[in-house]
C-alpha positions as CSV (number, residue, x, y, z in Angstrom):
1,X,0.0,0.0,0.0
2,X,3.0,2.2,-0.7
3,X,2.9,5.1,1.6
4,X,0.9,3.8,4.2
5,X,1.7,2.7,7.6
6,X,0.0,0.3,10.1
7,X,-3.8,1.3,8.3
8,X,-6.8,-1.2,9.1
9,X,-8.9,2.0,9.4
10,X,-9.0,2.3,5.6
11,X,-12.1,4.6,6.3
12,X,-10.4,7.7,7.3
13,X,-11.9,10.5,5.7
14,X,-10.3,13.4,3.4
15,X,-8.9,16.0,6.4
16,X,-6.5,17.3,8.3
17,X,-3.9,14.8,9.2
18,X,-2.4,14.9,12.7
19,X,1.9,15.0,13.0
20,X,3.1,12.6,16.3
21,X,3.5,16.4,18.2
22,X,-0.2,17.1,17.5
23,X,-1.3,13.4,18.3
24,X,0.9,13.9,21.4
25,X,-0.9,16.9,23.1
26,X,-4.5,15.9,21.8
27,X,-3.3,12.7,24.5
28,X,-1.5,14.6,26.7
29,X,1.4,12.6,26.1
30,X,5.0,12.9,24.8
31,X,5.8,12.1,21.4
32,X,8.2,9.4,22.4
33,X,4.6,7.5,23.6
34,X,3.1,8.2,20.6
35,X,5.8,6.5,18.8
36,X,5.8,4.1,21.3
37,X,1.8,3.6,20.5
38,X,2.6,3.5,16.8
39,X,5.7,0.9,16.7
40,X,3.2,-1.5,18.7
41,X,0.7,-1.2,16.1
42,X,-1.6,-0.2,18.8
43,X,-2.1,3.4,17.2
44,X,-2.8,3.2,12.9
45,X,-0.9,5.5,10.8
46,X,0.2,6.9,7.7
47,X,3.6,7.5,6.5
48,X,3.2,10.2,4.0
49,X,6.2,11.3,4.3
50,X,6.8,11.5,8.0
51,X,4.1,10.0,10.3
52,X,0.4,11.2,10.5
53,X,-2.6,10.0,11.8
54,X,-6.4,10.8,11.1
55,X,-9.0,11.9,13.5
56,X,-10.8,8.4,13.2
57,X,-7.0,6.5,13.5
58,X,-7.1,8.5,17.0
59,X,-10.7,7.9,18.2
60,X,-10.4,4.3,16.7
61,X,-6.6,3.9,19.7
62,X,-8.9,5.8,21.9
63,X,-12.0,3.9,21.6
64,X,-9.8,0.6,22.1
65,X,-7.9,1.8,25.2
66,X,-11.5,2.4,27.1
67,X,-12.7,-1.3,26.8
């Protein structure tokens, strides 16, 4: 899937996409968690170039955290 990273939430809508630093404060976290999150596969990504996430990549690591 060329560009793509770690991407089962193949629904993620045309927007803005979210760097690690952006992902880190919307979790109040540091960026070396959100890499951490990401090299686990337990956040879904894009690597387009660098690393970015979408808002439903997030809420889909979020929605999976609160079970």
């Amino acid at each position: 899937m060329g560009n793509q990273g770690n991407n089962s939430a193949g629904d993620c809508r045309p927007g803005p996409l979210m760097t690690v630093a952006e992902v880190a404060i919307r979790l109040n976290t540091s960026t070396s968690t959100v890499y951490g999150l990401i090299e686990s596969g337990k956040l879904e990504h894009f690597r387009c170039p660098g690393i970015r996430v979408c808002e439903v990549q997030l809420r889909s690591y979020l929605e999976s955290v609160r079970k």
